[in-house]
C-alpha positions in Angstrom: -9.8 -1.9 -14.0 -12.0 -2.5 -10.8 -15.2 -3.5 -11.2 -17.8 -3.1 -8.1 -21.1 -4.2 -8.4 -23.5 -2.9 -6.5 -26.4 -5.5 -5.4 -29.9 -5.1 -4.6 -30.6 -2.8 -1.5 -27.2 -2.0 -1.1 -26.5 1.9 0.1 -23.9 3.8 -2.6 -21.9 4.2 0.8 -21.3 0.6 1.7 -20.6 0.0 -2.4 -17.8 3.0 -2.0 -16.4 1.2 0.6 -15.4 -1.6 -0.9 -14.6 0.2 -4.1 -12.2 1.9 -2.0 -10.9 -1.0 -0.3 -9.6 -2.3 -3.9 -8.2 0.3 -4.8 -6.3 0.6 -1.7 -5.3 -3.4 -2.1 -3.7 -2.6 -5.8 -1.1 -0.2 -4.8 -1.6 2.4 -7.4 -1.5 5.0 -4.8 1.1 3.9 -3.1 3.2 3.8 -6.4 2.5 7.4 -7.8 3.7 8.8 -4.3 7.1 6.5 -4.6 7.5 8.0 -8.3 6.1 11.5 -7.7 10.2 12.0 -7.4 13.3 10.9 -8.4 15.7 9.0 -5.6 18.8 7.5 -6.6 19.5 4.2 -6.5 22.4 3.9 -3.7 19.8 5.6 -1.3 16.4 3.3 -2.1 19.2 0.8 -1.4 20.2 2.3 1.8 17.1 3.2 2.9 15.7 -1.1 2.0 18.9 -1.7 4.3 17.7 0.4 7.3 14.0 -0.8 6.9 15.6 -4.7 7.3 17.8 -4.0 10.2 14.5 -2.0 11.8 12.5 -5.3 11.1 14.7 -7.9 12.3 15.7 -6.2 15.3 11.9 -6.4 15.8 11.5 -9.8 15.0 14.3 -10.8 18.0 12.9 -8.4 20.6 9.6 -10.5 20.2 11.2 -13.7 20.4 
């Protein structure tokens, strides 16, 4: 559960802000999107093989 407690002279905006900064940081969104539907195992496989090739190639074209 997040808990944001909102101090003295604070405006509601800047509290919402970091309300929503929180939740952001937790993932929960982020989660109910990835299991809004089904995706079979070889392709979240193939797809976390892509996304490694995509980052290391990165990596070396920095270096």
């Amino acid at each position: 559960m997040i808990i944001v407690n909102v101090k003295e002279n604070e405006s509601i905006d800047k509290a919402l802000k970091r309300f929503k900064k929180k939740f952001e940081r937790t993932g929960v969104l982020k989660e109910i999107r990835r299991r809004s539907f089904f995706e079979k195992p070889s392709i979240s496989r193939r797809n976390e093989k892509i996304k490694a090739e995509y980052r290391q190639k990165f990596l070396e074209e920095q270096n």
